[in-house]
N, C-alpha and C positions, 0 to 999 in steps of 0.2 A: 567445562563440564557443568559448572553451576547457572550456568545462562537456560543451558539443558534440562537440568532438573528442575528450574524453576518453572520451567512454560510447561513441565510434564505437572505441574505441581495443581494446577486447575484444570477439573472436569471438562470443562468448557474445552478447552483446548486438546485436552485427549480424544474428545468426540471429536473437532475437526482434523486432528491427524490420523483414526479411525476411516473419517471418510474420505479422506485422500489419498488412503489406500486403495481405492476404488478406481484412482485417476485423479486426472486434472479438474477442479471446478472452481466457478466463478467466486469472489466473493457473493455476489448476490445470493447463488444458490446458496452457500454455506450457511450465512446467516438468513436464508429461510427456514433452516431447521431449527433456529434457536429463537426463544420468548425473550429477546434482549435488544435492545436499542443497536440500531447500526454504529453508532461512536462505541460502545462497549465491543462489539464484534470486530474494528476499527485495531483495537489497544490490544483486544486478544490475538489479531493478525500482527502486529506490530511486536509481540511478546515472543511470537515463532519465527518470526523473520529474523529477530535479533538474536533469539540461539539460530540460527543458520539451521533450521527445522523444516521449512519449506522457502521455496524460491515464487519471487511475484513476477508475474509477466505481464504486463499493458495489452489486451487484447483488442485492439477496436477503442469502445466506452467502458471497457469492464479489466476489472485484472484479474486473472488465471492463476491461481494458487495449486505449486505442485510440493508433495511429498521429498523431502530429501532424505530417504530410509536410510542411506548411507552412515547420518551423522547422527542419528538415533542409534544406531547400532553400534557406532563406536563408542561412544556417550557409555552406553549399558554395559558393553564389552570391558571400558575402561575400568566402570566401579567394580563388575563384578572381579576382574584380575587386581583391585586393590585389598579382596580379603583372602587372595592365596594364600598356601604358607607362606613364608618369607617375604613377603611381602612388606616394605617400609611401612612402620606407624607413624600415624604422624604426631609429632613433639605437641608435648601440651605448653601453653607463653610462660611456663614457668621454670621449662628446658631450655628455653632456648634463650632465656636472658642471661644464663649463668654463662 
């Protein structure tokens, strides 16, 4: 879940999970909408693929970046049922060394 939160954790990357909501689109297209260096657009694809955020597909010369809404919603589902009632706290390192 923190691979999750981390990639939700920059702007940058909530506008590209934003627009792949729309569909499948190229890298290329993606980073047409952004004022940023392709290598940074590159790390930001690499930031969502490694929380398992979106899936890369080789299309031709281009890769096709799809939305995995799936794992976003479990992700959100997960934190949100960590503050039920009864719901486990978690130990502060000063419980748990005793």
């Amino acid at each position: 879940m923190s691979s999750v939160f981390k990639a939700l954790s920059d702007p940058t990357r909530r506008r590209v999970l934003q627009l792949l909501r729309q569909g499948p689109m190229s890298a290329g297209e993606i980073s047409d909408r952004f004022d940023v260096s392709k290598p940074t657009m590159s790390a930001h694809f690499a930031v969502l693929k490694e929380a398992d955020l979106v899936h890369a597909e080789k299309a031709g010369k281009s890769v096709l970046y799809h939305l995995k809404l799936s794992v976003l919603e479990e992700a959100l589902l997960g934190f949100v049922q960590s503050f039920e009632p009864g719901a486990e706290t978690p130990r502060s390192a000063e419980e748990t060394t005793r």
